[in-house]
Backbone bond lengths (Angstrom), bond angles and torsions (degrees), N, CA, C in turn:
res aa  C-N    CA-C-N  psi(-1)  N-CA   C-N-CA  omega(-1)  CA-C   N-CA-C  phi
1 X - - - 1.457 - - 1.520 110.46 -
2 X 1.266 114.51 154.72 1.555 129.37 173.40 1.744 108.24 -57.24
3 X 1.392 121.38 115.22 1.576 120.11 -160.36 1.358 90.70 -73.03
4 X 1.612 107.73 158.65 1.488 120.00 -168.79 1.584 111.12 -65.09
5 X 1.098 111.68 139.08 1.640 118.86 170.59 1.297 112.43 -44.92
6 X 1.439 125.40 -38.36 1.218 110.60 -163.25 1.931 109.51 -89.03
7 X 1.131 95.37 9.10 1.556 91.87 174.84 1.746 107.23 -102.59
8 X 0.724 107.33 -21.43 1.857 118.88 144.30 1.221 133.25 -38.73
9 X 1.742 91.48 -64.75 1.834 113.22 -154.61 2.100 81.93 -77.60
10 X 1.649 121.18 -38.70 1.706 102.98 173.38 1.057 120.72 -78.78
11 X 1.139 122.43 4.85 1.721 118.68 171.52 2.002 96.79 -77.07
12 X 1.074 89.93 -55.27 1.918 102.32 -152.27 1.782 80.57 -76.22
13 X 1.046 156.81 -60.20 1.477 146.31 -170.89 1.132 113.67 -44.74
14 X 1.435 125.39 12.04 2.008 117.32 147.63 1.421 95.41 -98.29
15 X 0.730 130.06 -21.25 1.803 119.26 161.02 1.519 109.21 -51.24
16 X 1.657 109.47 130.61 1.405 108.19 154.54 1.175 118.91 -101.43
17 X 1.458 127.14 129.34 1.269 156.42 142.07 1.440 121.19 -64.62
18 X 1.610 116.84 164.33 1.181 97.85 161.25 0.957 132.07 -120.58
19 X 1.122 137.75 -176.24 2.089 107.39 -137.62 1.789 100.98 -97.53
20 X 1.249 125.43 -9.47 1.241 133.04 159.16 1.695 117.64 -33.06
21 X 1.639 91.16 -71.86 1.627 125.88 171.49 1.930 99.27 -59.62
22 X 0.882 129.49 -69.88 1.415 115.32 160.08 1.470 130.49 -28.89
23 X 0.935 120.68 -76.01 1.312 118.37 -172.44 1.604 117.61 -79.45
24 X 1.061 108.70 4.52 1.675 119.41 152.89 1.146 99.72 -87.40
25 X 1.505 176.57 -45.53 1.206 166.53 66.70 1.341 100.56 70.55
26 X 1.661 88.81 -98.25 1.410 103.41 -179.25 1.516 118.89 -15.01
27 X 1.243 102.12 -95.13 1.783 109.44 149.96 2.053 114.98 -5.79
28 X 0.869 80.32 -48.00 2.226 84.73 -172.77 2.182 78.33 -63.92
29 X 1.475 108.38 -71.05 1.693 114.41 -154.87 1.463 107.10 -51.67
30 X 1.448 113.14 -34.00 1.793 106.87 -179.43 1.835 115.82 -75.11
31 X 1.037 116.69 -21.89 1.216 153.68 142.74 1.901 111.93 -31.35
32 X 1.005 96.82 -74.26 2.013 120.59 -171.57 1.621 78.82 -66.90
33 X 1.317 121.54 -75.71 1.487 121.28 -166.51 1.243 118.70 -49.76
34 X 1.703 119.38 -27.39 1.505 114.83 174.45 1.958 113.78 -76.63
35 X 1.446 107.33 -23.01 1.280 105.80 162.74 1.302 70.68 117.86
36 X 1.626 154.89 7.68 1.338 139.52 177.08 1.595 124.31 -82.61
37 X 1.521 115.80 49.58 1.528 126.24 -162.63 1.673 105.45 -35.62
38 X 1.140 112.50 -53.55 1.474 123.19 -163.46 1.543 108.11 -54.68
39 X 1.463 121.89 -48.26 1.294 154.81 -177.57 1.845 95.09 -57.27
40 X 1.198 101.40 -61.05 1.621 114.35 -165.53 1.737 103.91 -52.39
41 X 1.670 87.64 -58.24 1.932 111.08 -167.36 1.682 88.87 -41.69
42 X 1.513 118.63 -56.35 1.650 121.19 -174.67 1.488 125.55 -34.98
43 X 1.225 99.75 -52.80 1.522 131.92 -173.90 1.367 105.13 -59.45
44 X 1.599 121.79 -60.18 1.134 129.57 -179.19 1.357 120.49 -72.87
45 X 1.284 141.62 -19.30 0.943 152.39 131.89 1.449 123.85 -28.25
46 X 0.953 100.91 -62.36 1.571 126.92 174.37 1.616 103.01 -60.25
47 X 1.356 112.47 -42.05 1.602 111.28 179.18 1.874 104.32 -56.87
48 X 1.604 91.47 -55.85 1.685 97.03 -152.24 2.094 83.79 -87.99
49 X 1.272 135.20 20.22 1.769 94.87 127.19 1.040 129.10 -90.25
50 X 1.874 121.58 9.61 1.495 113.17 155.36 1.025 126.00 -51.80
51 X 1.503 114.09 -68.97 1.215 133.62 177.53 1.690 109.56 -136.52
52 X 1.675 110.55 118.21 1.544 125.25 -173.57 1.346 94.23 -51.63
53 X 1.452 125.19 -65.03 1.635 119.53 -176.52 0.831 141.52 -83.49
54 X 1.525 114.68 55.62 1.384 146.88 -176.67 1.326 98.88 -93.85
55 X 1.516 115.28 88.12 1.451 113.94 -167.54 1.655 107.61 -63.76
56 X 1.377 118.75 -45.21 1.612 102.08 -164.24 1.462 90.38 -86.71
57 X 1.116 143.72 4.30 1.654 114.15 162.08 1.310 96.49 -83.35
58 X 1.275 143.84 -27.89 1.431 122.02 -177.20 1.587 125.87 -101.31
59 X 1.364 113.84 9.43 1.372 149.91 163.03 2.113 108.70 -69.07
60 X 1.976 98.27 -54.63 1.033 104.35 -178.49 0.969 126.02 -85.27
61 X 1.608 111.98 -35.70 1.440 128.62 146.04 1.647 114.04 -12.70
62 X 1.352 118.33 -88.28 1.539 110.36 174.21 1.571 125.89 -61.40
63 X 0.990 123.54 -5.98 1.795 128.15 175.34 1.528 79.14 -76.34
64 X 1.256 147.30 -69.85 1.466 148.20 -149.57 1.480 111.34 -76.22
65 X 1.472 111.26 -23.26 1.890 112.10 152.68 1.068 119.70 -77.09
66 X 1.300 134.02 -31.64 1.551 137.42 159.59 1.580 99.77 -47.28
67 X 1.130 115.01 -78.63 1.811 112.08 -171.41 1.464 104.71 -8.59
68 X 1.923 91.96 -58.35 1.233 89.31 -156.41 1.477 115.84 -102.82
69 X 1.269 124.77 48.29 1.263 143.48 155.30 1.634 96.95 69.34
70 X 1.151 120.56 45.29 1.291 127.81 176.68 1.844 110.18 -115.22
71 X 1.704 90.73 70.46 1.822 91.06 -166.83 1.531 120.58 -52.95
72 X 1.787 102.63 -46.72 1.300 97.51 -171.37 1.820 119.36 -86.41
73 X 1.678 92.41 -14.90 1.586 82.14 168.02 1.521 119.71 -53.39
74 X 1.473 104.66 -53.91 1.554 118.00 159.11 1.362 115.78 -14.91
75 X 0.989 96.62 -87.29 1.730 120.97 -176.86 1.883 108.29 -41.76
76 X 1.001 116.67 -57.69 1.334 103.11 171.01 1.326 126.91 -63.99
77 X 1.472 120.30 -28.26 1.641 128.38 -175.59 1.749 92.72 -72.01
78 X 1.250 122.16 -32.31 2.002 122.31 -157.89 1.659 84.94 -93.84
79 X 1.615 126.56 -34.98 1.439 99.36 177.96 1.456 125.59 -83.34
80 X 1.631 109.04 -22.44 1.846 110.87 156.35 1.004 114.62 -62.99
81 X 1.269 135.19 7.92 1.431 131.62 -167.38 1.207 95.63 -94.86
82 X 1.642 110.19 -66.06 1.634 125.06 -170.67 1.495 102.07 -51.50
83 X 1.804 127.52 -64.22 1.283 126.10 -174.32 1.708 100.28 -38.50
84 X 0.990 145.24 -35.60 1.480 130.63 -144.74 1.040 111.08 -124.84
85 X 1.616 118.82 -10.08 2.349 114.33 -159.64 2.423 79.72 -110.84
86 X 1.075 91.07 152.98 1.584 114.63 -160.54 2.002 82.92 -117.34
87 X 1.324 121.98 -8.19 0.982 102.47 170.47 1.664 136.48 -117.03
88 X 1.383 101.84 124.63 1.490 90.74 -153.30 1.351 133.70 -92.76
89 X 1.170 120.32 8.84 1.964 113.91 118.63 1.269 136.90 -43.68
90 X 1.004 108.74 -51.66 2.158 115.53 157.96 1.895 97.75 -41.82
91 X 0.865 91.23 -32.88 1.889 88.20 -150.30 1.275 102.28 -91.92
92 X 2.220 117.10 -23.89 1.426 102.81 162.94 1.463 128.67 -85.06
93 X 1.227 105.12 -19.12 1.407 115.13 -179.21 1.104 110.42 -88.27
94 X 1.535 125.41 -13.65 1.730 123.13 153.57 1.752 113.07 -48.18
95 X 1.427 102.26 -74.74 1.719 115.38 -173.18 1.792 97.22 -58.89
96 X 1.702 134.25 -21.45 1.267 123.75 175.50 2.002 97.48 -50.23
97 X 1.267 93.38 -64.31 1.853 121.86 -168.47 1.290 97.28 -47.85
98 X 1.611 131.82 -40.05 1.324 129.00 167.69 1.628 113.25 -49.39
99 X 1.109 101.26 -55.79 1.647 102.85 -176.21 1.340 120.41 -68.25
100 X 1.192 117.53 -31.62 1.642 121.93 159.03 1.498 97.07 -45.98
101 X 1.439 121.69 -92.60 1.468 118.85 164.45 1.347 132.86 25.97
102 X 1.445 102.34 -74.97 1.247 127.70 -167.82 1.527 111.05 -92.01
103 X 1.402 119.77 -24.00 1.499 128.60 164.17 1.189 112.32 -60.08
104 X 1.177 102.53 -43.37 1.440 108.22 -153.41 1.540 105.76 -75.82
105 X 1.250 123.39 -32.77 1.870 134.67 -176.57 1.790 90.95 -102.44
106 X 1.308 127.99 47.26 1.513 145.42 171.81 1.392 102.32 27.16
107 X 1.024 127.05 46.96 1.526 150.01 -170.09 1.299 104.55 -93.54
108 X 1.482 137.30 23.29 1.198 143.34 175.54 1.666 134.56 -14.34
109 X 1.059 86.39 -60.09 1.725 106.69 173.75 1.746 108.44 -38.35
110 X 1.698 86.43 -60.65 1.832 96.16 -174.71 1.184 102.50 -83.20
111 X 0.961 127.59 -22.47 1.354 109.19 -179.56 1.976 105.35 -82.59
112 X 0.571 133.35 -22.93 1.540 140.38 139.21 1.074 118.53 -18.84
113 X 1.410 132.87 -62.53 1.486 156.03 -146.91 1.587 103.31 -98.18
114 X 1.385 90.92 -39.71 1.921 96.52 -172.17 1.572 110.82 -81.58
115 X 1.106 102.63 -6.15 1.658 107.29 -168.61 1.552 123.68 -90.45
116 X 1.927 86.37 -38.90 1.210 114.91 162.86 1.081 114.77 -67.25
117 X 1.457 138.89 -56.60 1.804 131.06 151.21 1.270 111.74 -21.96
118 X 1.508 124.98 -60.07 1.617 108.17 -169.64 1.642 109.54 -57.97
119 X 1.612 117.65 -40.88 1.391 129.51 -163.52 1.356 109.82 -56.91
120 X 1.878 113.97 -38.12 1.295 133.24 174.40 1.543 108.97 -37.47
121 X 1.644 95.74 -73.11 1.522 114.56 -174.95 1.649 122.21 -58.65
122 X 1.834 112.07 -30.83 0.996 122.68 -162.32 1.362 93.56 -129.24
123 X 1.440 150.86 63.60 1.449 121.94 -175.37 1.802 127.00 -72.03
124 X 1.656 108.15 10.04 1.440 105.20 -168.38 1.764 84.47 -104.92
125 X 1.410 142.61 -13.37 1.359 149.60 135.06 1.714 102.11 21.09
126 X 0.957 142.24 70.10 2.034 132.33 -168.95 1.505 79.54 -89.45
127 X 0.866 144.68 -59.05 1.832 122.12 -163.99 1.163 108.56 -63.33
128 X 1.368 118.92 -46.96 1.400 113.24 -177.12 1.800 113.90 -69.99
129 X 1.216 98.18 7.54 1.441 97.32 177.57 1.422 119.78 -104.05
130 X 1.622 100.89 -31.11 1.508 116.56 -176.31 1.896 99.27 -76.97
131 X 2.005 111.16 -33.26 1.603 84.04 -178.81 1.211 106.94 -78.31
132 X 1.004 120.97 -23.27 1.953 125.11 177.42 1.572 108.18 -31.65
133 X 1.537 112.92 -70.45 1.251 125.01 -179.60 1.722 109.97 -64.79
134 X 1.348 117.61 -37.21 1.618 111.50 176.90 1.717 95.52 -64.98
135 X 1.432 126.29 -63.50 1.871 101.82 -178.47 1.106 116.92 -58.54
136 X 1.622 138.75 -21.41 1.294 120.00 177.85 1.774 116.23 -76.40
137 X 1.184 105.51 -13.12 1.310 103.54 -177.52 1.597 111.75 -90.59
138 X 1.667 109.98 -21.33 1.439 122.42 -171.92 1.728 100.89 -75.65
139 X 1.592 115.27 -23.46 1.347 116.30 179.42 1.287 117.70 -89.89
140 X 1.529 112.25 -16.56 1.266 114.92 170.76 1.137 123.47 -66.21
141 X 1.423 109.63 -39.86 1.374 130.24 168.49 1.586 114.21 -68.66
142 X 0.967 127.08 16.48 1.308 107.84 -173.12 1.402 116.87 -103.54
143 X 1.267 120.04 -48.13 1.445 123.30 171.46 1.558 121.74 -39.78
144 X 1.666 99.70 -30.56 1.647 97.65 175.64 1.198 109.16 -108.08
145 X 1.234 111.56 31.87 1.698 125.59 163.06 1.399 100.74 -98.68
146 X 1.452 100.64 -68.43 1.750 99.18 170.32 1.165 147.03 -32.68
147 X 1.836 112.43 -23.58 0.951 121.47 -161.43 1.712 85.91 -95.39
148 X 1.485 105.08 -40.35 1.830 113.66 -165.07 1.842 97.55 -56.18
149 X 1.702 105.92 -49.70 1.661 102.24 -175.54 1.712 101.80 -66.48
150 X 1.554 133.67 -24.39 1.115 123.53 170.84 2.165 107.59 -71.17
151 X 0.894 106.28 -60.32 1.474 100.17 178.37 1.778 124.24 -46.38
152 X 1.848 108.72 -33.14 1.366 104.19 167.55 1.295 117.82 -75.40
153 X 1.529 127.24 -28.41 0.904 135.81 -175.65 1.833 114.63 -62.69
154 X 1.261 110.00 -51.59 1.777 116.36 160.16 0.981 80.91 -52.19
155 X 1.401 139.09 -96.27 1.718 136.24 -126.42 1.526 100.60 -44.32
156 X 1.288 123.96 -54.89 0.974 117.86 179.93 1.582 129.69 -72.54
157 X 1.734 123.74 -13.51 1.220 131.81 172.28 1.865 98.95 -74.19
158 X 1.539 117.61 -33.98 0.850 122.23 -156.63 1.892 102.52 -70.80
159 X 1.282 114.28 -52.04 1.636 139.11 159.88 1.406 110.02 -38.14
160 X 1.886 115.54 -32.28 1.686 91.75 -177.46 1.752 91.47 -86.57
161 X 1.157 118.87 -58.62 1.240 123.98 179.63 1.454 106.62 -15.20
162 X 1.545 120.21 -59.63 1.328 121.33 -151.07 1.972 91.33 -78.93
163 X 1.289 127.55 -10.67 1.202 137.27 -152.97 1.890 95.62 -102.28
164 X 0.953 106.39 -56.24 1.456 125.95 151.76 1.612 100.97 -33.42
165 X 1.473 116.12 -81.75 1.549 117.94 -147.10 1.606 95.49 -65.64
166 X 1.699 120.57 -19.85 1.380 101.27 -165.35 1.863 101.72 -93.24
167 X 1.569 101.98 -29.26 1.388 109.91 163.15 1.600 113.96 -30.45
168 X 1.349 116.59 -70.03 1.512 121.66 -166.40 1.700 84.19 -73.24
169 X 1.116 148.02 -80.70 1.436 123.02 -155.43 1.677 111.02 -39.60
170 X 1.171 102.82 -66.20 1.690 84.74 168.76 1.099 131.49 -48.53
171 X 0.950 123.51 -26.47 2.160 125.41 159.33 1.354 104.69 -43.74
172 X 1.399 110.15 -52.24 1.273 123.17 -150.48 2.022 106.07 -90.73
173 X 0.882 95.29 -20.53 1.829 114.77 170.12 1.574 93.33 -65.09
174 X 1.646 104.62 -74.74 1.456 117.37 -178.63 1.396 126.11 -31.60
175 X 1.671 117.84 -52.64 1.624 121.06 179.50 1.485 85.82 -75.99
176 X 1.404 145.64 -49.12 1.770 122.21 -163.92 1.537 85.78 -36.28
177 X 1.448 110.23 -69.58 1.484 114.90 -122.41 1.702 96.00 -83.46
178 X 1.202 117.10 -5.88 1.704 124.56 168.83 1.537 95.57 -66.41
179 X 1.643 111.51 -56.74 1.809 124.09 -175.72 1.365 114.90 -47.00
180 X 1.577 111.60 -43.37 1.347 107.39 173.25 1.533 122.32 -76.54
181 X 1.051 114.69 -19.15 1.262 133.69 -165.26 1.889 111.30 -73.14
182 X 1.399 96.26 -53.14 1.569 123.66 173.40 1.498 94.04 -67.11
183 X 1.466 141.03 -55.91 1.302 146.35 177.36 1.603 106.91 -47.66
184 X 1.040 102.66 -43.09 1.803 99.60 -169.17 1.406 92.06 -84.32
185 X 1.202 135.50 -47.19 1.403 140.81 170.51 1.024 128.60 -25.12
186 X 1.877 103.84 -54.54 1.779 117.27 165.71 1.617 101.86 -70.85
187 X 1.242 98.50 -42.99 2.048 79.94 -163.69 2.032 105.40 -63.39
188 X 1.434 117.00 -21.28 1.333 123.93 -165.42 1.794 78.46 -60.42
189 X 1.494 90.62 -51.68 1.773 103.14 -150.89 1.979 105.98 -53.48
190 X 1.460 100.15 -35.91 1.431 122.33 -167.57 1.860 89.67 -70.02
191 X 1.107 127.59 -50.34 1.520 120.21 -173.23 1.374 103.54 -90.36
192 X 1.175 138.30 -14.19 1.410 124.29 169.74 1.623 102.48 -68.83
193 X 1.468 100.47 -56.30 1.281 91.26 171.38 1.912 147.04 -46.28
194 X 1.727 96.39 -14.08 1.783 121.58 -153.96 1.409 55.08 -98.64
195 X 1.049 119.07 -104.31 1.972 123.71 -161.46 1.284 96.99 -18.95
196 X 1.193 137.68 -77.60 1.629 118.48 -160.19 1.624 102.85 -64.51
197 X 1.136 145.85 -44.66 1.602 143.06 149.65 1.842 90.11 -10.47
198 X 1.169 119.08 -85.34 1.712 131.89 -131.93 1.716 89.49 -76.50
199 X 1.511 116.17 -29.68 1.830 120.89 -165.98 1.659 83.90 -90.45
200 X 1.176 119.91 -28.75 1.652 101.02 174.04 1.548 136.66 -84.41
201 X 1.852 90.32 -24.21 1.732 99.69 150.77 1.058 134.55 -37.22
202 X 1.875 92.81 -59.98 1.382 113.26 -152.59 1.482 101.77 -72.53
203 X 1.314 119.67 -40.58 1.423 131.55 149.07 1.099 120.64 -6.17
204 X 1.226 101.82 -81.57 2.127 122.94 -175.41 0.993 87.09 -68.29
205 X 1.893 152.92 -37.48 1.055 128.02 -152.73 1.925 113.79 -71.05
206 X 1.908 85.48 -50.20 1.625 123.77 174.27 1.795 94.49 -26.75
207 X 1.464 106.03 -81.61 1.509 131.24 169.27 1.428 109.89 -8.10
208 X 1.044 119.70 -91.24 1.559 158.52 147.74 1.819 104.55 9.74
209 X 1.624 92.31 -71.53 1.299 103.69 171.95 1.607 117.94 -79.55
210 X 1.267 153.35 4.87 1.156 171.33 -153.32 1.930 86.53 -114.75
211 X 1.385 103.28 -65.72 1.633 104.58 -178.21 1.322 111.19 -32.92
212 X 1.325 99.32 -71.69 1.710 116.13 -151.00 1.423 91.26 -76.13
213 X 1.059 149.35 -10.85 1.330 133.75 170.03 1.636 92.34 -72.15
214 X 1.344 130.38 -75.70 1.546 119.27 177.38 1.510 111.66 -19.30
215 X 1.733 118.32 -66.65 1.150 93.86 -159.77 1.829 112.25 -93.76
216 X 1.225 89.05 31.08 1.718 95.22 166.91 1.511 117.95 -77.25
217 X 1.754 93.53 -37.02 1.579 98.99 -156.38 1.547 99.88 -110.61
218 X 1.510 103.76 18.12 1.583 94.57 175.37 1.900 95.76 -117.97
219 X 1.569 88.08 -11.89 1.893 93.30 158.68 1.707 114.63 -57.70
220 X 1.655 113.14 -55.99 1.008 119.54 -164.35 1.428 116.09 -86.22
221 X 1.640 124.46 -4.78 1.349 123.57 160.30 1.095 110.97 -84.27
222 X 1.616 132.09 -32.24 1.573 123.08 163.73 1.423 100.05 -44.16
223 X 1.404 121.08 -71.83 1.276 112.64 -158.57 1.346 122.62 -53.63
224 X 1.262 106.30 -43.99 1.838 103.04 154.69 1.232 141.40 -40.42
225 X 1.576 81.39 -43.47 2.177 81.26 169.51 1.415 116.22 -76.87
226 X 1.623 108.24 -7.85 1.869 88.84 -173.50 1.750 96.54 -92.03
227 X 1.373 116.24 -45.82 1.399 121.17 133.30 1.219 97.91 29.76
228 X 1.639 112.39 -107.80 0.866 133.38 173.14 1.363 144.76 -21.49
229 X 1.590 98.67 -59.79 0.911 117.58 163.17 1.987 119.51 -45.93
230 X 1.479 79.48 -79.71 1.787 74.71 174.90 1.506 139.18 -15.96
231 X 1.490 92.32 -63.95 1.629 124.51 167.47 2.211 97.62 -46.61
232 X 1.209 94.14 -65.51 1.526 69.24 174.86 1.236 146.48 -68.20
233 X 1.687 101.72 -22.88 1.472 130.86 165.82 1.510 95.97 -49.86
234 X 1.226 129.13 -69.12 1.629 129.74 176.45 1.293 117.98 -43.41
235 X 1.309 127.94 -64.46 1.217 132.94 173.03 1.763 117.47 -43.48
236 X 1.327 116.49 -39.71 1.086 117.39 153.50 1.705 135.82 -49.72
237 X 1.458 90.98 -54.24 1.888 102.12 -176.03 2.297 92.76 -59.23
238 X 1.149 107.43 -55.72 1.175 124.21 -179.84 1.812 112.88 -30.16
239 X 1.283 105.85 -72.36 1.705 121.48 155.25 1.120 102.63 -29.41
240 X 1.747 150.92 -82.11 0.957 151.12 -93.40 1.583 84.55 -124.70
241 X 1.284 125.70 -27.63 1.453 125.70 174.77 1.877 115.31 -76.12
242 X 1.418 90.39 -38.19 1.671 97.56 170.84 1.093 109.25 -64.83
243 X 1.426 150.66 -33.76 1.117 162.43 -135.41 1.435 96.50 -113.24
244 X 1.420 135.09 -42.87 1.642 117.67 169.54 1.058 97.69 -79.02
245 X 1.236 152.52 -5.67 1.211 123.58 -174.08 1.209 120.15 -89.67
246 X 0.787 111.64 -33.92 1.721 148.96 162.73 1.847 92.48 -23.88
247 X 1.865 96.51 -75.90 1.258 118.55 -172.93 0.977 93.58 -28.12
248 X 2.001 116.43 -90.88 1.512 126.43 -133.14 1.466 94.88 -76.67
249 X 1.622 82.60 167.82 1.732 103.80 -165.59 1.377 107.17 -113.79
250 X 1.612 110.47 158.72 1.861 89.94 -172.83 1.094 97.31 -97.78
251 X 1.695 143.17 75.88 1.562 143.61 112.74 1.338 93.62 59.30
C-alpha cells in the first residue's frame, strides 16, 4: 500500500512554507484521511498552483491518484517528484510509491527495480524490503501460473468442444429419429391409405354385387313371365283344337 501521509507530512514540516500553501494542504490531508480522494486531489492541486514545488502537495497529490486507481497519473506526478526534490527521503519514498504502482497493475519487473531504488537510497527501508521480496516471489511464481491459466484455459476450450461435439451428435440422433419418425409416418400413411384402397374395393365390390343380384332376379322373373306366357300361349292353341273337334262331325 501507498505509506501513510502522515509519515511524509513529519518529514517535510521542518520545511517552512507559507501558511497559505499549508493550509490548502492541510485541507487536501483531512480530506485523504476522511477517505475523500477526489476532494483531497482538489485541494492539492489547488496547493501546488501556489507554489509547483510544494513537495508534499505533490507527494500527496499522487498517493490520492493511486486511491483512485489513477496509476499513471500517479506515476508521472512520483517521477517529477524525484527529477526535481534535492531531498533524499522525498526521493526514497517517491520510487517506494513507484513500486506500489507498479505492483499493483502486476507490473512486477518494475516494481522490482523501484524498490530496489528506494533500498539504494534507504537500505534500513523494512517495507520496502518485504514488497521487494513479495514481487520477486510473485514473478517467480508466475510462469507456473501461466502455464495453470494456460492449462484451465484448454480444459475449458477442451469442455466447449466436447459440449459442441455432443451437441451436434444429438442434432444428429434428433434428425435420425425425426427420419424415422416421418418414415413410419409415410408407411402408417401408406397402409392407412392400402386399407382405405382395400375398404373402398371391398365397398365397390359389396355394391357391385348388390347390383347383379337385382338384375339376376329381374333376369329370372322375365324369364318366368315368358315362361308363362308360352305355357298359356299352349294352353290356349290346345283349347281352340278341342273346340273343333268338338265341332266337326264324323261324316
Amino acid at each position: 500500500m501507498i505509506k501513510s501521509v502522515f509519515f511524509f507530512f513529519l518529514l517535510l514540516s521542518l520545511f517552512v512554507f507559507s501558511q497559505n500553501e499549508r493550509s490548502i494542504a492541510r485541507d487536501g490531508n483531512e480530506n485523504y484521511n476522511n477517505s475523500l480522494f477526489a476532494e483531497s486531489e482538489v485541494q492539492y492541486r489547488k496547493s501546488l498552483s501556489h507554489d509547483k514545488n510544494f513537495e508534499e502537495a505533490k507527494f500527496n497529490l499522487a498517493a490520492t491518484l493511486f486511491k483512485q486507481d489513477r496509476y499513471d497519473e500517479s506515476l508521472s506526478v512520483l517521477n517529477d517528484l524525484i527529477l526535481n526534490t534535492e531531498n533524499i527521503i522525498t526521493k526514497s519514498e517517491a520510487y517506494y510509491n513507484i513500486g506500489n504502482n507498479f505492483l499493483k497493475q502486476q507490473k512486477l519487473e518494475e516494481a522490482i527495480s523501484s524498490y530496489k531504488d528506494c533500498l539504494r537510497i534507504n537500505p534500513a527501508d523494512e517495507q520496502a524490503r518485504y514488497n521487494l521480496s513479495k514481487a520477486m516471489s510473485l514473478l517467480e511464481n508466475q510462469p507456473q501460473q501461466n502455464d495453470q491459466n494456460q492449462q484451465n484455459d484448454q480444459n475449458q476450450q477442451n469442455e466447449e468442444e466436447k459440449k459442441e461435439q455432443n451437441s451436434g451428435e444429438t442434432d444428429g440422433e434428433n434428425d435420425d429419429n425425426n427420419k424415422d419418425n416421418e418414415t413410419d409416418n409415410q408407411n402408417n400413411g401408406n397402409n392407412e391409405d392400402r386399407d382405405n384402397d382395400d375398404s373402398k374395393n371391398n365397398q365397390e365390390s359389396k355394391i357391385d354385387g348388390d347390383n347383379l343380384s337385382k338384375k339376376e332376379i329381374e333376369r329370372i322373373l322375365d324369364a318366368l313371365e315368358r315362361e308363362e306366357q308360352k305355357v298359356q300361349e299352349e294352353m290356349r292353341k290346345l283349347k281352340i283344337n278341342t273346340s273343333n273337334k268338338n265341332i266337326e262331325k264324323d261324316w
